[in-house]
C-alpha positions, -999 to 999 in steps of 0.1 A, spaced: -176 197 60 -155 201 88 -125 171 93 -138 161 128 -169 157 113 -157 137 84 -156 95 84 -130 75 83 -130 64 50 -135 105 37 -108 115 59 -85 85 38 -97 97 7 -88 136 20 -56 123 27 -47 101 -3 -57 124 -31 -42 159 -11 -7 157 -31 -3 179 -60 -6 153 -85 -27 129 -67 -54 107 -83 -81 88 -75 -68 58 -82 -46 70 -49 -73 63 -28 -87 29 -41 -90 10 -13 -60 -19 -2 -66 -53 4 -56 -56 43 -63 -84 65 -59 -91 100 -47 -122 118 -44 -124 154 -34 -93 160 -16 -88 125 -21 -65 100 -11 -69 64 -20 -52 34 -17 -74 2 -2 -68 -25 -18 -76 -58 1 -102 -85 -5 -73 -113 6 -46 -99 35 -26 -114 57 -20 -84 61 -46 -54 79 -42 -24 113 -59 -13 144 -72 -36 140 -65 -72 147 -90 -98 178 -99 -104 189 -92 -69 200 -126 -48 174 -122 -23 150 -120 -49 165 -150 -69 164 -175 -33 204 -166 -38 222 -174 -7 246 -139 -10 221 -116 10 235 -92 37 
């Protein structure tokens, strides 16, 4: 199949699982919203790795030392 041809959600899945050690877990869809005229993608309360300060970190902690 050629990529023009391809839908939005194959060409994702193309994408997502292209790296060497890719999986298909890669590709499972995100949880994204949108909110007059934001996007966010959610992040889910199990997963292993969030974004932003990690613990421990005064940001993280509601600390008052952040840069």
């Amino acid at each position: 199949m050629e990529y023009e041809d391809m839908s939005r959600e194959e060409k994702r899945h193309d994408q997502m699982t292209a790296a060497p050690d890719a999986t298909e877990a890669d590709a499972a869809p995100r949880v994204v919203t949108e909110h007059d005229g934001v996007t966010r993608v959610d992040i889910a309360e199990e997963a292993a790795v969030r974004p932003g300060p990690g613990p421990g970190m005064p940001e993280a902690d509601g600390g008052s030392d952040s840069v």
